[in-house]
C-alpha positions in Angstrom: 113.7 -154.3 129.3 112.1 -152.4 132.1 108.3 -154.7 132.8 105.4 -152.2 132.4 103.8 -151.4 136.0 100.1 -151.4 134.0 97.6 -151.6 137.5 94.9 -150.1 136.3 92.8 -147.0 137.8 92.3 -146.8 141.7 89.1 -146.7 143.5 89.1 -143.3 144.7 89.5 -142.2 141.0 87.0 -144.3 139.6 84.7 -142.3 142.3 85.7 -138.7 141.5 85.0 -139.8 137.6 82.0 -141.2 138.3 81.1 -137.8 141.0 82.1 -135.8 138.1 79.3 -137.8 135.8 76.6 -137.1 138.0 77.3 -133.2 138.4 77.8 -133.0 134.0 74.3 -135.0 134.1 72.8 -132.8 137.0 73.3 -129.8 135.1 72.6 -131.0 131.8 69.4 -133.0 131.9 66.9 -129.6 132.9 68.5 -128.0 129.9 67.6 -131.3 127.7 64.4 -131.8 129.0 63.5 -127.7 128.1 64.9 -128.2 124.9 62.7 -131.4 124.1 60.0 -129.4 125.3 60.4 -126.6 122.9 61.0 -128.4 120.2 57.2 -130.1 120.7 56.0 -126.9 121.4 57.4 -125.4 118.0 56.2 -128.9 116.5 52.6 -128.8 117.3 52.5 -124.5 116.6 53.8 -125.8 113.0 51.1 -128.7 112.4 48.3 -125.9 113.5 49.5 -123.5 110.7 49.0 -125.4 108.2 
C-alpha cells in the first residue's frame, strides 16, 4: 500500500486565500452596507404611511 503524503496546505497558499478574502469582503461590504441602508430607508417611508 502506497502511505498517503497528507501535509497539509502551504503558507504561501494559506496567504493568497486569505488575500483573496479580503478583496471578496472589500468589494462586498459598500454594497451590504447600501443595501442595509435602503432597506431602513424603505422601512421608516412604510411606518409613515400608515
Amino acid at each position: 500500500m502506497k502511505k498517503a503524503n497528507n501535509q497539509g496546505f502551504s503558507l504561501v497558499e494559506l496567504i493568497i486565500v486569505i488575500a483573496i478574502m479580503a478583496v471578496l469582503v472589500g468589494v462586498l461590504a459598500p454594497q451590504f452596507i447600501r443595501y442595509v441602508e435602503r432597506s431602513r430607508t424603505q422601512k421608516d417611508a412604510s411606518a409613515v404611511h400608515k
